[in-house]
CHARMM internal coordinates of N, CA and C (Angstrom, degrees):
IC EDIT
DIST 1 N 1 CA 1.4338
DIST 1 CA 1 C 1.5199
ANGL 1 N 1 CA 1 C 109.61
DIST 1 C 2 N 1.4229
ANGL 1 CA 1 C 2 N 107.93
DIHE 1 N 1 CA 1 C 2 N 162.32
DIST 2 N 2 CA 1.5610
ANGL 1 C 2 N 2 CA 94.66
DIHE 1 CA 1 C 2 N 2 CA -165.76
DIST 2 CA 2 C 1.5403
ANGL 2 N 2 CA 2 C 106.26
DIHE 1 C 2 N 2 CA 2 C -89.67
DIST 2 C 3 N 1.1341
ANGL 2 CA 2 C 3 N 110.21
DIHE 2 N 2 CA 2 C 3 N 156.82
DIST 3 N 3 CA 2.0433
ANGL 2 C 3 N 3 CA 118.27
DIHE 2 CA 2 C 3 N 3 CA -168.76
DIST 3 CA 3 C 0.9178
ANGL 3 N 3 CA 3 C 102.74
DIHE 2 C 3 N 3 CA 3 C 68.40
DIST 3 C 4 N 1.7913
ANGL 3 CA 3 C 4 N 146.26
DIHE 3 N 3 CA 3 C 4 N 38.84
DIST 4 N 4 CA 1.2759
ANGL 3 C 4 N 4 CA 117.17
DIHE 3 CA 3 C 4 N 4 CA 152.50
DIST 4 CA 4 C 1.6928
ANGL 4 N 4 CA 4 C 112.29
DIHE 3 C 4 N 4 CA 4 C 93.67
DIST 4 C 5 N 1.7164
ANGL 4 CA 4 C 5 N 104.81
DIHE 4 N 4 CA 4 C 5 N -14.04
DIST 5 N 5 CA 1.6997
ANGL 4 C 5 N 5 CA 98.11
DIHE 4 CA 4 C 5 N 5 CA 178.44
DIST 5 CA 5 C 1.4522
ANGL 5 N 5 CA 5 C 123.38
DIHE 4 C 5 N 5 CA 5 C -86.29
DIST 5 C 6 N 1.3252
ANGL 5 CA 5 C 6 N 91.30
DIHE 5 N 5 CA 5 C 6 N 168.42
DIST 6 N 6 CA 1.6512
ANGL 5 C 6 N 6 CA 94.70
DIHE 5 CA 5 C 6 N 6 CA -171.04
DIST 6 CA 6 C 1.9330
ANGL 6 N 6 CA 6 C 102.97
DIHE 5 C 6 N 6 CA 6 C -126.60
DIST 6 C 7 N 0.8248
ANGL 6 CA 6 C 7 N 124.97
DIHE 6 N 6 CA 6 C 7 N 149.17
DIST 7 N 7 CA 1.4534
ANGL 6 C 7 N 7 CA 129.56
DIHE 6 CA 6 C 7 N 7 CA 142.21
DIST 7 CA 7 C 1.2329
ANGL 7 N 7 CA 7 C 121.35
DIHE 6 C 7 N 7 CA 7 C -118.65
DIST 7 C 8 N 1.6758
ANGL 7 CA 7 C 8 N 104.37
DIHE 7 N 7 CA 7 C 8 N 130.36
DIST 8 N 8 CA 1.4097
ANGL 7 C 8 N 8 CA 110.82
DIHE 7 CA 7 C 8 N 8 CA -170.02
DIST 8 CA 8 C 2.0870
ANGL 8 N 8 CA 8 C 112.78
DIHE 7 C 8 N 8 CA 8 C -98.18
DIST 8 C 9 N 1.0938
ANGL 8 CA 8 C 9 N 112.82
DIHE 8 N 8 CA 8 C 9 N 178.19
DIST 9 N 9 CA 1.2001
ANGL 8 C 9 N 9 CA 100.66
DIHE 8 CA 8 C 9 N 9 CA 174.00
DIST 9 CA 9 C 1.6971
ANGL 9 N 9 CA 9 C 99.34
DIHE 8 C 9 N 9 CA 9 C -143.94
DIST 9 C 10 N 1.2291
ANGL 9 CA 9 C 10 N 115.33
DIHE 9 N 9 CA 9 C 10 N -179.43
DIST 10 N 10 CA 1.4448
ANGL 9 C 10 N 10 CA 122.38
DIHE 9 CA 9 C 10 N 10 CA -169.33
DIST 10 CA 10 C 1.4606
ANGL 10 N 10 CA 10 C 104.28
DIHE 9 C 10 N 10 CA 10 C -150.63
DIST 10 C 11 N 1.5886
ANGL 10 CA 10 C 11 N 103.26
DIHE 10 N 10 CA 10 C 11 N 122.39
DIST 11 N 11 CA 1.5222
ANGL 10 C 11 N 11 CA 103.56
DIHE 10 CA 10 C 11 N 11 CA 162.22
DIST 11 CA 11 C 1.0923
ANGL 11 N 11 CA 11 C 122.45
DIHE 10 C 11 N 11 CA 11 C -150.06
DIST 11 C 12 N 1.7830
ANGL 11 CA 11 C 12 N 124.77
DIHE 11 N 11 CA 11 C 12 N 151.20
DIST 12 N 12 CA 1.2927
ANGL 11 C 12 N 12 CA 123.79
DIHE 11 CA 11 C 12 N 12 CA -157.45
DIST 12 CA 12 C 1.5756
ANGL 12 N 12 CA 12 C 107.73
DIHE 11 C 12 N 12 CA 12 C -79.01
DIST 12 C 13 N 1.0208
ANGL 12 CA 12 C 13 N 116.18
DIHE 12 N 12 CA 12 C 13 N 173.38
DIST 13 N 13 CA 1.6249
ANGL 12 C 13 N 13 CA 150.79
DIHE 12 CA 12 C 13 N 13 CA 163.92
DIST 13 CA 13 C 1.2188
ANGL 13 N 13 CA 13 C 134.07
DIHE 12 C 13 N 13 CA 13 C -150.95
DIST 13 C 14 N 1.5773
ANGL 13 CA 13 C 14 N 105.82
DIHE 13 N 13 CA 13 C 14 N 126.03
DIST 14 N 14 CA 1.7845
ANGL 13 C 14 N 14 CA 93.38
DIHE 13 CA 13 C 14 N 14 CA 161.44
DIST 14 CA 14 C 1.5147
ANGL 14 N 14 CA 14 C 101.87
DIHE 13 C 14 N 14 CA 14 C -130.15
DIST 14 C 15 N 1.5542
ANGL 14 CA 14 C 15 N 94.68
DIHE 14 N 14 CA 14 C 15 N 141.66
DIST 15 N 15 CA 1.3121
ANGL 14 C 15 N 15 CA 103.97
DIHE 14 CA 14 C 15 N 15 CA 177.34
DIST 15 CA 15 C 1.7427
ANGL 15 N 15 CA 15 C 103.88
DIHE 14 C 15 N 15 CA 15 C -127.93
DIST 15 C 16 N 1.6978
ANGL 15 CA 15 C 16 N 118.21
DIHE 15 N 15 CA 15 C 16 N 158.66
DIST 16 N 16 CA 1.1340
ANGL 15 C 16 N 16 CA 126.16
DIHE 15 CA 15 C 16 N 16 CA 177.63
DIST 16 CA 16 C 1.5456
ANGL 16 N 16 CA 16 C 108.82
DIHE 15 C 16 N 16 CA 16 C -118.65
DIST 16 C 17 N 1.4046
ANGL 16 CA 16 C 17 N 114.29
DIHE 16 N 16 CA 16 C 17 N 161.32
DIST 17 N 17 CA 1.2291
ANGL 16 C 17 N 17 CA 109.32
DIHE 16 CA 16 C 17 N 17 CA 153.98
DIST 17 CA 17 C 1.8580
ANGL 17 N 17 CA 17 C 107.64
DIHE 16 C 17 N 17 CA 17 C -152.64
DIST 17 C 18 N 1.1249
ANGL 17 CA 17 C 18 N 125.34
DIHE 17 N 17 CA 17 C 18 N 175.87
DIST 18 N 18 CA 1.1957
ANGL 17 C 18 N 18 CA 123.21
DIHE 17 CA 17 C 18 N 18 CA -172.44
DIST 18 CA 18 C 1.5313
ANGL 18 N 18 CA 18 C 113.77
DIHE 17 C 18 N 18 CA 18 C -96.52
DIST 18 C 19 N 1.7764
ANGL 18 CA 18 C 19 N 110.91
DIHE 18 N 18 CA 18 C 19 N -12.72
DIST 19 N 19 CA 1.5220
ANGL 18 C 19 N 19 CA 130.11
DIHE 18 CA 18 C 19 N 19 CA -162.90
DIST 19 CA 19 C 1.2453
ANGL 19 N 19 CA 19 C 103.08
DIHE 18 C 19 N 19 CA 19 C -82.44
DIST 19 C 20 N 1.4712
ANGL 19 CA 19 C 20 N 115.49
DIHE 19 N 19 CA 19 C 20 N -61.20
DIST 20 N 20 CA 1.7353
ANGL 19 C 20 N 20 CA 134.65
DIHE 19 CA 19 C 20 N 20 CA -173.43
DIST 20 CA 20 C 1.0969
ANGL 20 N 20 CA 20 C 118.25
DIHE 19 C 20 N 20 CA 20 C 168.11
DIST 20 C 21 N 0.9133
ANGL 20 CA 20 C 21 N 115.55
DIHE 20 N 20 CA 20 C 21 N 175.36
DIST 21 N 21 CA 1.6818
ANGL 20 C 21 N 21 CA 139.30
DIHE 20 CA 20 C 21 N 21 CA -176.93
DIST 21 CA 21 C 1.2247
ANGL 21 N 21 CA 21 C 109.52
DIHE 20 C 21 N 21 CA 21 C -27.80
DIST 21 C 22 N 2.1868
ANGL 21 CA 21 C 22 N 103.54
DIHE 21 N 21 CA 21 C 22 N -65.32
DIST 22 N 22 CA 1.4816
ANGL 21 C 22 N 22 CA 118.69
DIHE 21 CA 21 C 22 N 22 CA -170.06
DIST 22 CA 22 C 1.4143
ANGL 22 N 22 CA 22 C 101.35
DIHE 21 C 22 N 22 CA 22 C -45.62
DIST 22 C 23 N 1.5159
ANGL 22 CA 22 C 23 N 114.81
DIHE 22 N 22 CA 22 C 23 N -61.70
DIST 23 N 23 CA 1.5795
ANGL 22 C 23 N 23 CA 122.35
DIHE 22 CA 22 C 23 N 23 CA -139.25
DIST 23 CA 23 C 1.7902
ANGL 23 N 23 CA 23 C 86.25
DIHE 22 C 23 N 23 CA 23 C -70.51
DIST 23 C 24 N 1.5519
ANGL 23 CA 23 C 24 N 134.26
DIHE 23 N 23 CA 23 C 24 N -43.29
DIST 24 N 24 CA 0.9943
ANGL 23 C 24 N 24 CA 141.49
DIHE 23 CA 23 C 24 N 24 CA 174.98
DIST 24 CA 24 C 1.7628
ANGL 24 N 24 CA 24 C 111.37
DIHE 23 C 24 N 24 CA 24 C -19.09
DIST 24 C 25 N 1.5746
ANGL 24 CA 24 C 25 N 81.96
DIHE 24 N 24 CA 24 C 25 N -63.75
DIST 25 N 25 CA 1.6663
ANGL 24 C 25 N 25 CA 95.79
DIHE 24 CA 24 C 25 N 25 CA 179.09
DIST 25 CA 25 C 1.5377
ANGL 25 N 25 CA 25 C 131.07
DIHE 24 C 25 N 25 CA 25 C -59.24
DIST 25 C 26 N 1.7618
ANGL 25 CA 25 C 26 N 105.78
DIHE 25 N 25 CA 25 C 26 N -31.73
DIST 26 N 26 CA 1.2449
ANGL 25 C 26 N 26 CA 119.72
DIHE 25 CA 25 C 26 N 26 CA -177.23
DIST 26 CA 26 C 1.7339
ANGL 26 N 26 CA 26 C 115.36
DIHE 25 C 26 N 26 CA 26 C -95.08
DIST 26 C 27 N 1.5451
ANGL 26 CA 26 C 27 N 99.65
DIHE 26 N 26 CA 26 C 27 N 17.05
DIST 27 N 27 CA 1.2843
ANGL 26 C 27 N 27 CA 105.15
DIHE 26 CA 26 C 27 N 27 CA -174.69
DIST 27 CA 27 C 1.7679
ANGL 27 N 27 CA 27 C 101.98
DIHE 26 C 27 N 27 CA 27 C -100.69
DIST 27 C 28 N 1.5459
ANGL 27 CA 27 C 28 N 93.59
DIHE 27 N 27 CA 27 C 28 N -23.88
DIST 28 N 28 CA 1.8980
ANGL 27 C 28 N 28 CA 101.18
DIHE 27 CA 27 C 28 N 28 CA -152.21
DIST 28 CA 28 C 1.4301
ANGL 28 N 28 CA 28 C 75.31
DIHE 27 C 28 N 28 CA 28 C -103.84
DIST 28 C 29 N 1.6054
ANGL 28 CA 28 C 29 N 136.08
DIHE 28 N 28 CA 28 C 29 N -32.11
DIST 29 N 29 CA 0.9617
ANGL 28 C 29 N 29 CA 128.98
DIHE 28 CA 28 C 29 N 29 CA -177.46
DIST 29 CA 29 C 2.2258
ANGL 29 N 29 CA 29 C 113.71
DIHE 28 C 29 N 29 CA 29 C -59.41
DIST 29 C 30 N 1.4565
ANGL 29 CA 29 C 30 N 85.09
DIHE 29 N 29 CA 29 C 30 N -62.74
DIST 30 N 30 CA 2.0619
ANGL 29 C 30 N 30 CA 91.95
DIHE 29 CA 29 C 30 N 30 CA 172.11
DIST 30 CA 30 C 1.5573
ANGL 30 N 30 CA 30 C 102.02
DIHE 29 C 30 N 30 CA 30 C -49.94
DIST 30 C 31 N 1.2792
ANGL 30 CA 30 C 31 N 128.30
DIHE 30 N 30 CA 30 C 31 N -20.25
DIST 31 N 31 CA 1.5614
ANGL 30 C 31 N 31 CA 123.92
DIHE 30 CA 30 C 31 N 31 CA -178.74
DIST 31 CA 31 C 1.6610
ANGL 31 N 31 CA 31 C 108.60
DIHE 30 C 31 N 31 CA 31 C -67.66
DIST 31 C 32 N 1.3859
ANGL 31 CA 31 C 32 N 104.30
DIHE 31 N 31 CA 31 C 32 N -80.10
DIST 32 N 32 CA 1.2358
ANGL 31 C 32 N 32 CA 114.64
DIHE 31 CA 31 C 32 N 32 CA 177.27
DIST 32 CA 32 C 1.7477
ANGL 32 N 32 CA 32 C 111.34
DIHE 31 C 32 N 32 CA 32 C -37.16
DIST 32 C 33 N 1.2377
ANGL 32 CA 32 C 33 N 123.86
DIHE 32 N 32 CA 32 C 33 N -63.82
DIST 33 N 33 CA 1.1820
ANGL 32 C 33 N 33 CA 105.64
DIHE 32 CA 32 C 33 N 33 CA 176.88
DIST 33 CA 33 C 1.0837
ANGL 33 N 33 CA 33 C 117.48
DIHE 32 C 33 N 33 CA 33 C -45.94
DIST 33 C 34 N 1.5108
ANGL 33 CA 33 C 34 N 146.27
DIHE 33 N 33 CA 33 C 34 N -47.15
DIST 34 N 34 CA 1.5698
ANGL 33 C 34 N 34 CA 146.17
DIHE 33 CA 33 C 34 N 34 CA -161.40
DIST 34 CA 34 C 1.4885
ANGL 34 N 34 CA 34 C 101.96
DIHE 33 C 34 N 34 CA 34 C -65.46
DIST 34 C 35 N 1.5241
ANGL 34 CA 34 C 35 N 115.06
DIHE 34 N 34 CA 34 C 35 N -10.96
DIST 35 N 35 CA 1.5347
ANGL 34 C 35 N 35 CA 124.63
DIHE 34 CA 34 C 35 N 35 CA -172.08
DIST 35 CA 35 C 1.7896
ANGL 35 N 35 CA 35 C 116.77
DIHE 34 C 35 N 35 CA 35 C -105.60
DIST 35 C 36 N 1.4070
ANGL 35 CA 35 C 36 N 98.52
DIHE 35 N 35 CA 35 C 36 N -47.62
DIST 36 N 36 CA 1.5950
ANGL 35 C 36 N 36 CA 114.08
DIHE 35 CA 35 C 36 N 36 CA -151.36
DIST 36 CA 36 C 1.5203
ANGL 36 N 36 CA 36 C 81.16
DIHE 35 C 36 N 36 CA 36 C -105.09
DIST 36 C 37 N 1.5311
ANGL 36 CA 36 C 37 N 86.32
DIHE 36 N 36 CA 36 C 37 N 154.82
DIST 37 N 37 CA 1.4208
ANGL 36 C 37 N 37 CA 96.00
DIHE 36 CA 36 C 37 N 37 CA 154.96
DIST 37 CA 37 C 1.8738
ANGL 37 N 37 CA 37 C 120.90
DIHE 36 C 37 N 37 CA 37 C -142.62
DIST 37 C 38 N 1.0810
ANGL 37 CA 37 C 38 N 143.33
DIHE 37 N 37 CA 37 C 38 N 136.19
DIST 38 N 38 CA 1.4739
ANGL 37 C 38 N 38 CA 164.49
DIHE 37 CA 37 C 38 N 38 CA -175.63
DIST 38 CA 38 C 1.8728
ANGL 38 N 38 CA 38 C 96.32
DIHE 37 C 38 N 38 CA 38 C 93.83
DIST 38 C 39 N 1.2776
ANGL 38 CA 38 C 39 N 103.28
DIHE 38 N 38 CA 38 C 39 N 62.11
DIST 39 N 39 CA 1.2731
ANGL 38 C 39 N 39 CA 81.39
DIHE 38 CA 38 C 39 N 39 CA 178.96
DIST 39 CA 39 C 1.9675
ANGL 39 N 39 CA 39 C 116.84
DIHE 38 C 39 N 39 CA 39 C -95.82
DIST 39 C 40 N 1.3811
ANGL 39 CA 39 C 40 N 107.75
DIHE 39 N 39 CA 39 C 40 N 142.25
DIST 40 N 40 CA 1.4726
ANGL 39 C 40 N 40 CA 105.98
DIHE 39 CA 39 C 40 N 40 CA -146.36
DIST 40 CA 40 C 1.7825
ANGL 40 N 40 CA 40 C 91.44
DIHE 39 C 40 N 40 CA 40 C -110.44
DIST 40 C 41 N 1.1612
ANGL 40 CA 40 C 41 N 115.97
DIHE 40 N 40 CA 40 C 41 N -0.56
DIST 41 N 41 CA 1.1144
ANGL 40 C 41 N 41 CA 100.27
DIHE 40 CA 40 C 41 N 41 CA -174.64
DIST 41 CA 41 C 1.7500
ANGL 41 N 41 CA 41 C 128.56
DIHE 40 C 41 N 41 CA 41 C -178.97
DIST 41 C 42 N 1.1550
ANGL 41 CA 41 C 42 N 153.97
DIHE 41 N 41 CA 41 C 42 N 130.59
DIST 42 N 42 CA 1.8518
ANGL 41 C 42 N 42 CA 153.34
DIHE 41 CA 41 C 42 N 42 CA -171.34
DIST 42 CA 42 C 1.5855
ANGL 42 N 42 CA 42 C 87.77
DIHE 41 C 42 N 42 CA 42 C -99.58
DIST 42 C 43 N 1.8257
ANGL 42 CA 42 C 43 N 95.45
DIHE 42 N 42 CA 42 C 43 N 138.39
DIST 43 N 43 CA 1.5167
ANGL 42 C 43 N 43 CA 96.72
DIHE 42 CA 42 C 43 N 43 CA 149.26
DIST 43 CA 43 C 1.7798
ANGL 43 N 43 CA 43 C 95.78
DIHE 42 C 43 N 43 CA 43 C -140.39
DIST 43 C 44 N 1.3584
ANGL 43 CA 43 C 44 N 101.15
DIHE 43 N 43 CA 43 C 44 N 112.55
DIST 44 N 44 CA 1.8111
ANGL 43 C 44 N 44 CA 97.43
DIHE 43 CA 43 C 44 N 44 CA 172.69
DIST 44 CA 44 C 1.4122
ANGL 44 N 44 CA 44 C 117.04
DIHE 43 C 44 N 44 CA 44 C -67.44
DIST 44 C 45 N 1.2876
ANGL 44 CA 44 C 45 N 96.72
DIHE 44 N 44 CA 44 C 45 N 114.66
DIST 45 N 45 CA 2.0246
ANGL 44 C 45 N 45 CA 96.98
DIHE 44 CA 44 C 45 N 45 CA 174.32
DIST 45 CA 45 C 1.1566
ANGL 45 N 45 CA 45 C 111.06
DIHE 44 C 45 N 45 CA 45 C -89.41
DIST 45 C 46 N 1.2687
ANGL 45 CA 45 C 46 N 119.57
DIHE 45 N 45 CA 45 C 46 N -15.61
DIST 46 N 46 CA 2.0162
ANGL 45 C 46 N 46 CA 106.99
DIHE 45 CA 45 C 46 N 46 CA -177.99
DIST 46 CA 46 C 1.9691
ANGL 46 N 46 CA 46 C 100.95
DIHE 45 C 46 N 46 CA 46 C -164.42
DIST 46 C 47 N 1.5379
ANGL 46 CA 46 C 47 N 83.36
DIHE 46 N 46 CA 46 C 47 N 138.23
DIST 47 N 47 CA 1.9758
ANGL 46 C 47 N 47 CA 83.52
DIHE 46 CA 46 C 47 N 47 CA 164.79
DIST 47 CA 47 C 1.4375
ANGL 47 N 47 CA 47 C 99.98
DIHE 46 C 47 N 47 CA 47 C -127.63
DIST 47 C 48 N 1.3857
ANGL 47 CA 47 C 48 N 92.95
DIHE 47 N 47 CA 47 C 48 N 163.48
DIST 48 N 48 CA 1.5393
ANGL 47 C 48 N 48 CA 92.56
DIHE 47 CA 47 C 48 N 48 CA -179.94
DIST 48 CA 48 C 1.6783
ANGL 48 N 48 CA 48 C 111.55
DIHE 47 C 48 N 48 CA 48 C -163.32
DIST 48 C 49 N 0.7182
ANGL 48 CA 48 C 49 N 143.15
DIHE 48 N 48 CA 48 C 49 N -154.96
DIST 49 N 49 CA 1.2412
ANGL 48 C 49 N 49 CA 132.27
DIHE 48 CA 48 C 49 N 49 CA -160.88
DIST 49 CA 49 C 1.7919
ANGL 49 N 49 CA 49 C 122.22
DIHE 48 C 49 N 49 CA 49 C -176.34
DIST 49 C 50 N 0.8309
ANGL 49 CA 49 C 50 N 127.77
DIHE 49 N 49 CA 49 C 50 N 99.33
DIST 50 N 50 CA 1.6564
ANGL 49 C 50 N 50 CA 122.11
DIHE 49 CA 49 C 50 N 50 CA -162.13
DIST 50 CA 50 C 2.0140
ANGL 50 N 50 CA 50 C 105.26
DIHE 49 C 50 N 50 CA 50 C -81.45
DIST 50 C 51 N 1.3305
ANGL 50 CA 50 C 51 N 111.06
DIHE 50 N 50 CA 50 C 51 N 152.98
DIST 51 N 51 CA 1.2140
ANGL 50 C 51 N 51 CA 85.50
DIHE 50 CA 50 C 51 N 51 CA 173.17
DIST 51 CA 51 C 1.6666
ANGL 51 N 51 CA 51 C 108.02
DIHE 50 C 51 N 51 CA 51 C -148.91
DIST 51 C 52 N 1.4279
ANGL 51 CA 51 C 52 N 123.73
DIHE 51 N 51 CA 51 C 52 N 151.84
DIST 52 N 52 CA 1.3889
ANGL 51 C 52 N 52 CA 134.60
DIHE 51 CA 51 C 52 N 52 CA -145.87
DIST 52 CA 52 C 1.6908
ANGL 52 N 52 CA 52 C 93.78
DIHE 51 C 52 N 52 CA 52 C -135.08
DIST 52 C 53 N 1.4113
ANGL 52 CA 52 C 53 N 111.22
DIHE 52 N 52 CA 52 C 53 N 125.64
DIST 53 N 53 CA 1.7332
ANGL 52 C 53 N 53 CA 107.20
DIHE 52 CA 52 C 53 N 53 CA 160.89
DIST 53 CA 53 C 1.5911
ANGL 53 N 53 CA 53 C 107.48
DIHE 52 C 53 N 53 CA 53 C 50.64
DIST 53 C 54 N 1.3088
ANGL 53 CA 53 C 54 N 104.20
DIHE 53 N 53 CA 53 C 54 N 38.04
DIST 54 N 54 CA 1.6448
ANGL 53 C 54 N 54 CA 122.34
DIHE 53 CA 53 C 54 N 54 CA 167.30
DIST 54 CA 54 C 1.6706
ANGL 54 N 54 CA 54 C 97.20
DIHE 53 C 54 N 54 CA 54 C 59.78
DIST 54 C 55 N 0.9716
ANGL 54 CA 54 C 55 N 121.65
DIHE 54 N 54 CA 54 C 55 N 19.90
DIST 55 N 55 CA 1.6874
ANGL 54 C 55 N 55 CA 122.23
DIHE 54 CA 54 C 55 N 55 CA 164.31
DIST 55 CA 55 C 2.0326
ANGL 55 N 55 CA 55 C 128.49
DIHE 54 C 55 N 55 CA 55 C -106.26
DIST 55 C 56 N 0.7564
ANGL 55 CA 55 C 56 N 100.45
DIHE 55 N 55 CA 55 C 56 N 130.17
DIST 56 N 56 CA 1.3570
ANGL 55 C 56 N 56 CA 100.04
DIHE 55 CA 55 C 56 N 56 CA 159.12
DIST 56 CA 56 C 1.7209
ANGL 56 N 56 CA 56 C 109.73
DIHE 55 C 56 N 56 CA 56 C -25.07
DIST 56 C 57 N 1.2016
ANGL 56 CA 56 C 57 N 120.13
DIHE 56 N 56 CA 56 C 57 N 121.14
DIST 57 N 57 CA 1.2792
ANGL 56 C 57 N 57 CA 104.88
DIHE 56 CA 56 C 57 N 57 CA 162.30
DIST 57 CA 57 C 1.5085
ANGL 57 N 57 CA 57 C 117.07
DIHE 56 C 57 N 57 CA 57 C -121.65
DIST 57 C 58 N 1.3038
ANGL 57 CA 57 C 58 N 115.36
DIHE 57 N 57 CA 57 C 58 N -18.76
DIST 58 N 58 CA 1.3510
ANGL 57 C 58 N 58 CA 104.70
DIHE 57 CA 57 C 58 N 58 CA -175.44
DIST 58 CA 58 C 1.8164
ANGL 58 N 58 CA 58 C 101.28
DIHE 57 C 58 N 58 CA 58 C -166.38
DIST 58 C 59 N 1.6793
ANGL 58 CA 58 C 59 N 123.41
DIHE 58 N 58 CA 58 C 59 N 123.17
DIST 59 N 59 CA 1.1308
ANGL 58 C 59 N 59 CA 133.11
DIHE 58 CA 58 C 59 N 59 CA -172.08
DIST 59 CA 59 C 1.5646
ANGL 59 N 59 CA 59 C 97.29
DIHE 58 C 59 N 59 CA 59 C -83.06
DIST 59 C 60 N 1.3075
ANGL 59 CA 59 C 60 N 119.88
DIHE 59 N 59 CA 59 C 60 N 122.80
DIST 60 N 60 CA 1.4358
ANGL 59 C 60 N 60 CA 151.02
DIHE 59 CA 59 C 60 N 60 CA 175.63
DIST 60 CA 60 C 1.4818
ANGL 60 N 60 CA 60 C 122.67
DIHE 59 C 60 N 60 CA 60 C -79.46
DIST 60 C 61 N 1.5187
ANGL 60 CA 60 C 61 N 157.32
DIHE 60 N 60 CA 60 C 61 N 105.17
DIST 61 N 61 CA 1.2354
ANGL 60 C 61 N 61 CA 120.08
DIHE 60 CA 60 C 61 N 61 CA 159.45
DIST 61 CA 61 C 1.7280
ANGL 61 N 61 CA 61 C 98.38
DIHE 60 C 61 N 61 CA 61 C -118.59
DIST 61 C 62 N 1.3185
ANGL 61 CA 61 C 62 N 110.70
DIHE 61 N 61 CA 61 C 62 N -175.07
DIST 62 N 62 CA 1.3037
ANGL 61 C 62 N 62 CA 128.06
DIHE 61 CA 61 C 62 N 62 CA 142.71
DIST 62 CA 62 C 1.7036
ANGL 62 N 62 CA 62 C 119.22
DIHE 61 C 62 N 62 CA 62 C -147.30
DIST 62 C 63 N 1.4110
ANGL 62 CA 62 C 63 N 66.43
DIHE 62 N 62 CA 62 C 63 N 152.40
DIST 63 N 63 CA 1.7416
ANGL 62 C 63 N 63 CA 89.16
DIHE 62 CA 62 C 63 N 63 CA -151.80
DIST 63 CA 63 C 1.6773
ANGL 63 N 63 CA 63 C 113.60
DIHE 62 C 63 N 63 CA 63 C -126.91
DIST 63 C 64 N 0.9195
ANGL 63 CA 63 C 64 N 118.89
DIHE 63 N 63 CA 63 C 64 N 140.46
DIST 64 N 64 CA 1.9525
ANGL 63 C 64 N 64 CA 127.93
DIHE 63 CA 63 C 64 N 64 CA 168.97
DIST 64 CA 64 C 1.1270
ANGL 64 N 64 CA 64 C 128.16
DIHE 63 C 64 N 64 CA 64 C -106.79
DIST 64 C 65 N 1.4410
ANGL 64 CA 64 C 65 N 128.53
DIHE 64 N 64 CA 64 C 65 N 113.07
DIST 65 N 65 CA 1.5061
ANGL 64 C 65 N 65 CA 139.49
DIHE 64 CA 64 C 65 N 65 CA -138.57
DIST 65 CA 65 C 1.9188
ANGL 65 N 65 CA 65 C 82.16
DIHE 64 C 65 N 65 CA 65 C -114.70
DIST 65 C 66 N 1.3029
ANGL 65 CA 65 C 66 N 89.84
DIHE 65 N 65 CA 65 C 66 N 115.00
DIST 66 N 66 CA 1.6451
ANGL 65 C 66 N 66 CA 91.52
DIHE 65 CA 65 C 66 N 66 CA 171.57
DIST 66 CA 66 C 1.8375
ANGL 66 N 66 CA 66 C 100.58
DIHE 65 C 66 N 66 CA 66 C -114.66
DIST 66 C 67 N 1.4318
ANGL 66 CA 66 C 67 N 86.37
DIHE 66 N 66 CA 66 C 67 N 140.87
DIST 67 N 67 CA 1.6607
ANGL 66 C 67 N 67 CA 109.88
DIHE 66 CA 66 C 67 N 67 CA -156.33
DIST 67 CA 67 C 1.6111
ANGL 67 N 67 CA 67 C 93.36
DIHE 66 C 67 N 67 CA 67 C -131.31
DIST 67 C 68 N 1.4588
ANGL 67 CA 67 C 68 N 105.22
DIHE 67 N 67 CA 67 C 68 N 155.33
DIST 68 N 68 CA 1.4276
ANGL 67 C 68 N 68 CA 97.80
DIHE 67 CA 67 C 68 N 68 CA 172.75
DIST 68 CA 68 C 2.0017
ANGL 68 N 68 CA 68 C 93.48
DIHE 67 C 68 N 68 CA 68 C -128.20
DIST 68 C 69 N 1.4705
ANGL 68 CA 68 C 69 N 101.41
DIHE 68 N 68 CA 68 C 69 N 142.62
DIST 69 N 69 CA 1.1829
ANGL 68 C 69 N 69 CA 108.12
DIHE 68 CA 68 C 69 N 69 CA -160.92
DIST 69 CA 69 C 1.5613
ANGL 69 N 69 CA 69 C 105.38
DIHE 68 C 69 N 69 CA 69 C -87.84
DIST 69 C 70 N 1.5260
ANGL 69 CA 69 C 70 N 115.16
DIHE 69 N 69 CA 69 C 70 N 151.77
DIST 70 N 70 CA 1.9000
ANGL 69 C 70 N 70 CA 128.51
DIHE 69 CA 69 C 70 N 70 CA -175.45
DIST 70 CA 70 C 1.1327
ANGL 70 N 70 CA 70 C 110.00
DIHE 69 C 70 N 70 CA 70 C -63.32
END
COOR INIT
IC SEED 1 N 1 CA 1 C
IC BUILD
């Protein structure tokens, strides 16, 4: 863009995993990349966690993939 500007954009995700939180993140995270491209930045807005037979069953987040647009 001309002078150096950028416009960014923002979009949600939720990803799960059964491991934790981290891997949760690096799951929705390997997603978005295979999708987005310049992405500049994660902000997790929520984790959460579902649960089955009084156990943990599956680590939850959501997350905002900030991208800067072509």
């Amino acid at each position: 863009m001309a002078n150096g500007t950028q416009v960014a954009r923002i979009t949600h995700i939720i990803a799960e995993s059964p491991k934790g939180f981290e891997d949760a993140i690096q799951v929705g995270f390997n997603r978005a990349v295979a999708t987005l491209r310049g992405i500049t930045g994660l902000r997790i807005a929520e984790m959460r966690v579902s649960v089955k037979d009084n156990k943990i069953a599956t680590y939850r987040v959501k997350m905002e993939v900030i991208f800067i647009l072509e």
